[in-house]
Structures are given as C-alpha cells and as structure tokens.
C-alpha positions as CSV (number, residue, x, y, z in Angstrom):
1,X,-29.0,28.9,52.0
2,X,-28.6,26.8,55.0
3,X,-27.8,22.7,54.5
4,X,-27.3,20.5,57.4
5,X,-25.8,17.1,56.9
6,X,-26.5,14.2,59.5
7,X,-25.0,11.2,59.7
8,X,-21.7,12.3,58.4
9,X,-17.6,10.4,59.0
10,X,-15.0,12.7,58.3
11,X,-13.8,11.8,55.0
12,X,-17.6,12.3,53.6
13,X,-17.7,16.1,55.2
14,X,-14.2,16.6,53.2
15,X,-15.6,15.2,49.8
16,X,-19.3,17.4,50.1
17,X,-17.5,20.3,50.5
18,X,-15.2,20.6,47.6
19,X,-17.9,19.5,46.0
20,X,-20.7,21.6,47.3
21,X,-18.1,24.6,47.2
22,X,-19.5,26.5,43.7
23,X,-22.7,26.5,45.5
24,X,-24.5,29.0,47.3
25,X,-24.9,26.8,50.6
26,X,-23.6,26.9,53.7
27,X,-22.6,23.7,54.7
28,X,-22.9,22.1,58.1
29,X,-22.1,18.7,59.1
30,X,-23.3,16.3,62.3
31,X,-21.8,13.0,63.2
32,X,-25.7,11.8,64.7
33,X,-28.6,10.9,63.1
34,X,-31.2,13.4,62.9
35,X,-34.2,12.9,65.5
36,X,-36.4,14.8,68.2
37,X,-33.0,14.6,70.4
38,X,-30.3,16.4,67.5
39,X,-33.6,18.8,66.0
40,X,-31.6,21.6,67.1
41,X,-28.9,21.0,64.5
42,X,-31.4,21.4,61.5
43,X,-33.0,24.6,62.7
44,X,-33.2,27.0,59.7
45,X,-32.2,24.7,57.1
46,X,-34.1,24.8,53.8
47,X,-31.8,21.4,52.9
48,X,-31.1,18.4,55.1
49,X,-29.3,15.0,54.0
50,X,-29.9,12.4,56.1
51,X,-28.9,8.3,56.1
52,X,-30.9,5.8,57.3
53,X,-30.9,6.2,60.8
54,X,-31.9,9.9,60.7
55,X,-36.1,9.5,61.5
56,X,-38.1,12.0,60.1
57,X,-41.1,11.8,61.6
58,X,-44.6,13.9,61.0
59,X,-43.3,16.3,64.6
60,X,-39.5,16.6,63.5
61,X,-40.9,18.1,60.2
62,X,-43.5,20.3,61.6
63,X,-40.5,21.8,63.9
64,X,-38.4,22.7,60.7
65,X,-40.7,25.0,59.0
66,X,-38.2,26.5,56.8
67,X,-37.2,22.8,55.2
68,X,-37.4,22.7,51.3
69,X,-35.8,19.3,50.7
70,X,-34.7,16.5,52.0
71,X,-31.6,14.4,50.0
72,X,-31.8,10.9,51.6
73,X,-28.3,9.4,51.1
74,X,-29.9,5.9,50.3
75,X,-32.2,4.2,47.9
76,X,-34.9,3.8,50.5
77,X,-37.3,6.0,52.3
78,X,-39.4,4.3,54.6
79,X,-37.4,6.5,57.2
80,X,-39.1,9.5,56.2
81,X,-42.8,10.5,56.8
82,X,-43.3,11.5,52.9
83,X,-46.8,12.3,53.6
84,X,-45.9,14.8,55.9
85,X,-43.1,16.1,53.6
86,X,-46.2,16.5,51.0
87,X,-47.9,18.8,53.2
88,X,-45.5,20.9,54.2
89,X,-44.3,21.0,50.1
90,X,-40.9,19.4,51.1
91,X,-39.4,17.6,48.0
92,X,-37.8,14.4,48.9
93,X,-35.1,12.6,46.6
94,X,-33.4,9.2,47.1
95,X,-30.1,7.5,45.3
96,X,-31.9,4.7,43.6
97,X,-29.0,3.7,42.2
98,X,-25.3,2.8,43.8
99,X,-25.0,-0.7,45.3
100,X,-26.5,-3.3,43.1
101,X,-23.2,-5.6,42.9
102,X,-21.9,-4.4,46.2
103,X,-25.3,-5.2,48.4
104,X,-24.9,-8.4,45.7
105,X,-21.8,-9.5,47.0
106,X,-22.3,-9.2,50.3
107,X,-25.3,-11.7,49.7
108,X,-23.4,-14.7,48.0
109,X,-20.6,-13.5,51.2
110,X,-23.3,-14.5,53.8
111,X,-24.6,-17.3,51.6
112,X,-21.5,-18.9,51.5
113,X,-20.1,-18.4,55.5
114,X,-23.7,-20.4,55.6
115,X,-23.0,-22.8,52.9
116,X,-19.6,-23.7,54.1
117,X,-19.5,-22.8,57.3
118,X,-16.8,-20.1,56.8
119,X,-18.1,-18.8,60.7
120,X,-18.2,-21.8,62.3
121,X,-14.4,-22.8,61.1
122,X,-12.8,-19.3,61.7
123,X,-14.0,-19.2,65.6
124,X,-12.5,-22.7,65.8
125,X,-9.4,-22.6,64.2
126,X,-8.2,-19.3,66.2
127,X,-8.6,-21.1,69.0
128,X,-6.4,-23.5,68.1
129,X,-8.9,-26.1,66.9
130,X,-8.3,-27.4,63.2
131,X,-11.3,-30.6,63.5
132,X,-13.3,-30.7,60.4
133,X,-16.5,-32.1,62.4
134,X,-19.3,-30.3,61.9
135,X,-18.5,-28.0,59.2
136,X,-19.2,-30.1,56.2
137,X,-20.8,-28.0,53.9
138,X,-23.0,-28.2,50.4
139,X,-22.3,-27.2,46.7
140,X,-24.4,-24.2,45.5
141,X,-24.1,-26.1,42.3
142,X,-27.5,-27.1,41.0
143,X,-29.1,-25.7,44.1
144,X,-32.7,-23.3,43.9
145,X,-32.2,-19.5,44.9
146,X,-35.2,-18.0,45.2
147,X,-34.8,-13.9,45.0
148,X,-38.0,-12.2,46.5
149,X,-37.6,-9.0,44.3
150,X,-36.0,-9.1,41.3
151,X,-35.2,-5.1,40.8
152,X,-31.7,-3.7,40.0
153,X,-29.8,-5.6,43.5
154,X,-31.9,-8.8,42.7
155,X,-31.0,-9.1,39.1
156,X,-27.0,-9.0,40.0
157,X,-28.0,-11.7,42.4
158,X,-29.4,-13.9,39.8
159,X,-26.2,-13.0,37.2
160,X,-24.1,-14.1,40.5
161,X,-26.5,-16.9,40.7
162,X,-26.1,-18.1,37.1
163,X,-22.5,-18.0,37.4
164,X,-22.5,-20.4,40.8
165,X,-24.5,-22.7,38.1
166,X,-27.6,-22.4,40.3
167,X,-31.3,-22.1,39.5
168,X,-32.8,-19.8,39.8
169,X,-36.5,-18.6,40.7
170,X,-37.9,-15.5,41.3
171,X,-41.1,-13.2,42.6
172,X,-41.8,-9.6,42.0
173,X,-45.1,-7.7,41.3
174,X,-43.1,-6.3,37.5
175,X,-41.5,-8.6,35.5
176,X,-39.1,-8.5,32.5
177,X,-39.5,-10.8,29.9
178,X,-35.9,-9.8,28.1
179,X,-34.0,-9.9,31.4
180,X,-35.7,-13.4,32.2
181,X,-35.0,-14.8,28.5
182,X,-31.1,-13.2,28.9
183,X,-30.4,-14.5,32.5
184,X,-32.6,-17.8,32.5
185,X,-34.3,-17.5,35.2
186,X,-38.1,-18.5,35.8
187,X,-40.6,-15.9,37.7
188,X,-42.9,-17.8,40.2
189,X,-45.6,-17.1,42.7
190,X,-44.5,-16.1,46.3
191,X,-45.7,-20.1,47.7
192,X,-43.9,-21.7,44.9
193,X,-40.9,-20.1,45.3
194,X,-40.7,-20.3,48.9
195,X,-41.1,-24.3,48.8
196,X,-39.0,-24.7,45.8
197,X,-35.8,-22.8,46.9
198,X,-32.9,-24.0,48.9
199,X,-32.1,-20.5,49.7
200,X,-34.1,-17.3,50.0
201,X,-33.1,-14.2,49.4
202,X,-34.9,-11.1,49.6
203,X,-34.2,-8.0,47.8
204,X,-37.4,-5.5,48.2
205,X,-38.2,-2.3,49.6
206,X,-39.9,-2.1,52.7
207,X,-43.0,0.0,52.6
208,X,-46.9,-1.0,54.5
209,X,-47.9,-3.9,52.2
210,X,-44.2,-5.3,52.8
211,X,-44.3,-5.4,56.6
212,X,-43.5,-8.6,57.8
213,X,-44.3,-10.2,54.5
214,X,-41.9,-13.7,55.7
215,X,-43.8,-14.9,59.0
216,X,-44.8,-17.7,60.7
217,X,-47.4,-18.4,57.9
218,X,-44.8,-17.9,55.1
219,X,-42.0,-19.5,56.2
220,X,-44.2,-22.7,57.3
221,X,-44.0,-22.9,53.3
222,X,-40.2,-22.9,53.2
223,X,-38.2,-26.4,51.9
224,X,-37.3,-27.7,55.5
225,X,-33.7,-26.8,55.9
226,X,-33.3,-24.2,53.4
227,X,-31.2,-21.3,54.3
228,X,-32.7,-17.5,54.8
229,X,-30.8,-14.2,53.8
230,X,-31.9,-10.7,54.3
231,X,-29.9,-7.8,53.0
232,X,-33.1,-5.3,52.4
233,X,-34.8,-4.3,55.5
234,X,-35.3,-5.9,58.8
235,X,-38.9,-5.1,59.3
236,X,-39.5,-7.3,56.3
237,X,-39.6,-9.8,58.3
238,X,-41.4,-10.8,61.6
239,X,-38.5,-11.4,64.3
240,X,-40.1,-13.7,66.5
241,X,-41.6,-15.8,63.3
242,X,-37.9,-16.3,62.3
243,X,-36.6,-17.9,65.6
244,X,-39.4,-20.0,65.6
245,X,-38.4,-21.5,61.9
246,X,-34.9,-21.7,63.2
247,X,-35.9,-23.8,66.9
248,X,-38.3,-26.1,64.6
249,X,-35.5,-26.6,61.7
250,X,-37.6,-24.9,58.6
251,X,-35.1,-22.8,58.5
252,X,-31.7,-24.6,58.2
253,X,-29.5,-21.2,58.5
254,X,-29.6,-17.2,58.5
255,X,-27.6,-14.8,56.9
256,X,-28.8,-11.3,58.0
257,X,-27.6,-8.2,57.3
258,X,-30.4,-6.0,58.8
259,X,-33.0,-6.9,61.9
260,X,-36.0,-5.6,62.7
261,X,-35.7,-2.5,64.7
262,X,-31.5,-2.9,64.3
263,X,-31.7,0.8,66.1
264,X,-32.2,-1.0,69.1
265,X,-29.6,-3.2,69.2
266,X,-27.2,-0.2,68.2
267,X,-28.8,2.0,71.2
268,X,-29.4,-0.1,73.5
269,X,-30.0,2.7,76.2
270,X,-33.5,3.1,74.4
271,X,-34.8,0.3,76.0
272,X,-34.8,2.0,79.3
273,X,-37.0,4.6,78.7
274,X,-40.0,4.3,80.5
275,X,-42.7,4.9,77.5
276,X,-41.0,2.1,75.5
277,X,-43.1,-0.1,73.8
278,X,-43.3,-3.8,75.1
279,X,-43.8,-5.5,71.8
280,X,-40.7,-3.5,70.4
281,X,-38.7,-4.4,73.6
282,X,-39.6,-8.5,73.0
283,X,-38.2,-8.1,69.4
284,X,-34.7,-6.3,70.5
285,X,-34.3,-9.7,72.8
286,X,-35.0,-12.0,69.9
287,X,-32.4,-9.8,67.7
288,X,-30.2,-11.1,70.8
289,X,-31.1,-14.5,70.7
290,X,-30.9,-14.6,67.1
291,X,-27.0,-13.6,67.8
292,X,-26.1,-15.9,69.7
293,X,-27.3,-19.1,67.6
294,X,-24.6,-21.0,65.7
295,X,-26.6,-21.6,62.5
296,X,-26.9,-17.0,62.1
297,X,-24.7,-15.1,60.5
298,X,-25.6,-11.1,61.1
299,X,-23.2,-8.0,60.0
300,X,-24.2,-4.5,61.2
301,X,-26.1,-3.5,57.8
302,X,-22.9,-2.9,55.6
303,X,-24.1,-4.5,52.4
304,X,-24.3,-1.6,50.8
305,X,-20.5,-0.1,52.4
306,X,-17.9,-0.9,49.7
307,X,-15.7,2.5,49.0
308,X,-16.9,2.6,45.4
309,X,-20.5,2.5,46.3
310,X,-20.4,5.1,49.2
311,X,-18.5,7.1,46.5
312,X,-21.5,6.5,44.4
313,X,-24.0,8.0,46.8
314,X,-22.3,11.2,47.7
315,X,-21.7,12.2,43.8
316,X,-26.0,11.5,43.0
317,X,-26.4,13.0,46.7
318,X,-24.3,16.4,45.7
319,X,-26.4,16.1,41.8
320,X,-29.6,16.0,43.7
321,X,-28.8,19.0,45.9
322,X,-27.8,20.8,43.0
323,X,-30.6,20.1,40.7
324,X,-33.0,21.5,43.5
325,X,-31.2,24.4,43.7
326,X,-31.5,25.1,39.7
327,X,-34.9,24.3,40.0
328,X,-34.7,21.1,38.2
329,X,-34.4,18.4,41.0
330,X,-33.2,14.6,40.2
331,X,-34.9,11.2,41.6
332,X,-37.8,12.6,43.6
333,X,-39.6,10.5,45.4
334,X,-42.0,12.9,46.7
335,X,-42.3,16.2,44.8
336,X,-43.6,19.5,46.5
C-alpha cells in the first residue's frame, strides 16, 4: 500500500520510517505541500499525510480516486474539504493533541515582546542605541486576559495566566465548571469580555461560523488600548478590520502568529497569476502593512514548533496510520 507524505524536513522522513518500517507501506516523502501543482506525487496512494499548507480541495480529491485516508499532521482541518472526503468514503484523522503548553508559551512570548517592548529594544540596542525612551512597558500583574476559547491550548493560557497573577475571563460555547472552580477564572459573554480585557487572546478553531468572528464591529467593543494576540488561525480575523483598530488606537498592540491568507505572504509569486482574486490580493498588502508597524509583532506560524511537540505529532501521526491499517483508526474527524 502506497503512502505519500507532503510537507516533510529531513529529520521527520528519518523518524516515519523507522517507525513505519513493520508496516506494510511503501513510504514516500515530498518537501511541498500537496496541491493541484504537486497532485502528481499522490497518484495511487490509498494514504496521504499532509500539514497545513497541503489544500485538499473538492478537485485534488476527485483526482486521487484510490485515497482511503488522509492523516493531517495538525489538530485542525479547515485545510481539507471533509465533505468531499465523505463522499468519496475518505477517513480523515487529526492530532488533537500535542502543543497545548508549546502554542501556550509562545502566546505569553508575544504578550510580553508587547508588554515590554522586548522588539522595540532589541532593534535598537544592535544598533548601538541603549535609550530607554519609548519602551516603558506595563505589569501583567492584576491586568484582564481575556481567552476567546477556553479548550485544551486555552486552559494552559489561563494556568500561565494565573501564575503572572492576572485575571482572567473567558468565552467558549462548552464550559467546565471544575476547571473554572480549580483555575479561577470567570466565563463571560463574547462583548463582555472583549471590553473587559486588557489583552485578547484567541485560541479557537477556525471553521464557517468562526470566519472573521473579530471585525470592525467586534473590536469597536475592545478596551481602547488593549493588546490583540492571535496564535489560532488567521482567517479568524478580518485583516483590514484589524489595521483599522490599530490606525484608530483600539487596538494598543498585536502579537500575531498566523495572518489571514499567510500562504500569500510565503508565495508571493501567487499574486501574479492573472485569475487572482482582488479582495484576496488587498488582504496580502495589509498582511504587509501590518509588518511594517512598530506596535506588531508577527512570527511565521511556529507556535506550535518546539522539538517536543513536533515529536508529539509524528508518534499520534504514525498511531493514526496504523490504526487505519488494523481497521481500527484513531481521532477521526471525518469517518468513511
């Protein structure tokens, strides 16, 4: 049986096969993302594994008519058409668990290079400039954190939180009595956090009824000044609503680990293609603008890349693939 691994550094190809090699599959590995462009690669595969930059639309999927499952090397999905994958009885499993304190940490990280203005200082200082004006920063002592999504990543952010001393509020649609007791933490409404907290964080999935969920009307609700972190998913949030809160001061500061249609920004030659579509070309130039303001902090989506978490992905990766070949496959999100 045929599996074809995209998205792939060396070091992960040497790890999946020692430990695919009791298997019955023959392993192949790609360094690109699977699309229309790399389709070629996954021709006769009945398994494919795939990271987030792999785009498995409904017409990549009706080309590979002899795929049986797709193991998605991450906790989301919104990458892959599941619908389609229903159809043509595809089973589809995530790792829904690897990162919560990594993808954590890397949130109090860009809350505090905002906070203190860690950024700010380090571009000065290597060139030679040791001032202190301007970079005063503020105590996250007794300060609100409002985490939009309290799952398993947002409830290490609130143990973080506790442990700054903060308060903390949160909104999801489930909520856990116990955890909120344990961790003292109060859930709120969507409005009431968002004009309560000093700093926002957001820790959801994206999926349709998540698309742009912070936008112009949203963030007009925000505590003027408060500071805005996103280590989820860019299209989360509405780009050109989010330089507006920045150019009329709602927003005091960003922290942003993902941006809407980040692809872009990493291909850049996609935005000559003739067919491109404008409204997806005017977001790419605000992701520009946005990195060039002094009060943004961005890093290329590597919340989640700590050695110990990757490590965590490829070992449920390697269960899934194994379950489905036993018959008995682990964390589906879409079953055939």
């Amino acid at each position: 049986m045929k599996a074809v691994f995209f998205e792939t550094a060396p070091w992960e190809r040497r790890h999946l096969t020692r430990a695919l090699n009791s298997t019955r599959l023959s392993a192949r590995f790609v360094t690109e993302p699977l699309t229309e462009q790399t389709l070629a690669d996954a021709r006769g595969a009945a398994v494919v594994s795939v990271f987030i930059y792999s785009t498995l639309t409904r017409a990549v999927l009706r080309r590979l008519p002899g795929l049986r499952f797709i193991a998605t090397r991450s906790t989301g999905f919104d990458h892959i058409d599941l619908r389609a994958c229903r159809a043509g009885k595809i089973q589809v499993s995530n790792v829904p668990s690897y990162g919560e304190s990594t993808v954590a940490e890397h949130t109090f990280a860009l809350i505090l290079a905002l906070s203190r203005n860690v950024h700010k200082a380090y571009v000065r200082t290597v060139k030679g400039d040791f001032s202190l004006q301007g970079l005063q920063g503020f105590d996250l002592k007794g300060k609100a954190l409002g985490v939009v999504g309290a799952g398993r990543i947002g409830m290490h952010v609130i143990k973080m939180a506790k442990g700054f001393g903060m308060e903390v509020l949160a909104y999801d649609t489930r909520k856990d009595p116990f955890l909120r007791d344990v961790l003292d933490f109060r859930y709120v409404s969507l409005p009431e956090l968002l004009r309560r907290s000093d700093i926002v964080s957001l820790h959801l999935p994206y999926a349709p009824a998540t698309h742009h969920l912070l936008n112009r009307d949203t963030f007009r609700l925000m505590k003027r000044g408060a500071l805005f972190i996103n280590t989820a998913r860019g299209g989360l949030v509405d780009t050109h609503a989010l330089v507006w809160a920045l150019d009329e001061g709602i927003v005091g500061g960003a922290g942003l680990d993902v941006l809407e249609g980040e692809e872009l920004v990493k291909e850049e030659r996609q935005l000559l293609e003739k067919d491109f579509p404008k409204e997806r070309l005017i977001t790419a130039l605000k992701n520009h603008i946005l990195l060039h303001r002094e009060n943004v902090v961005i890093t290329p989506h590597i919340a989640f890349d700590s050695r110990e978490a990757l490590q965590r992905i490829l070992e449920t990766t390697v269960s899934n693939i194994a379950g489905f070949l036993q018959g008995n496959p682990a964390n589906v999100v879409s079953p055939a």
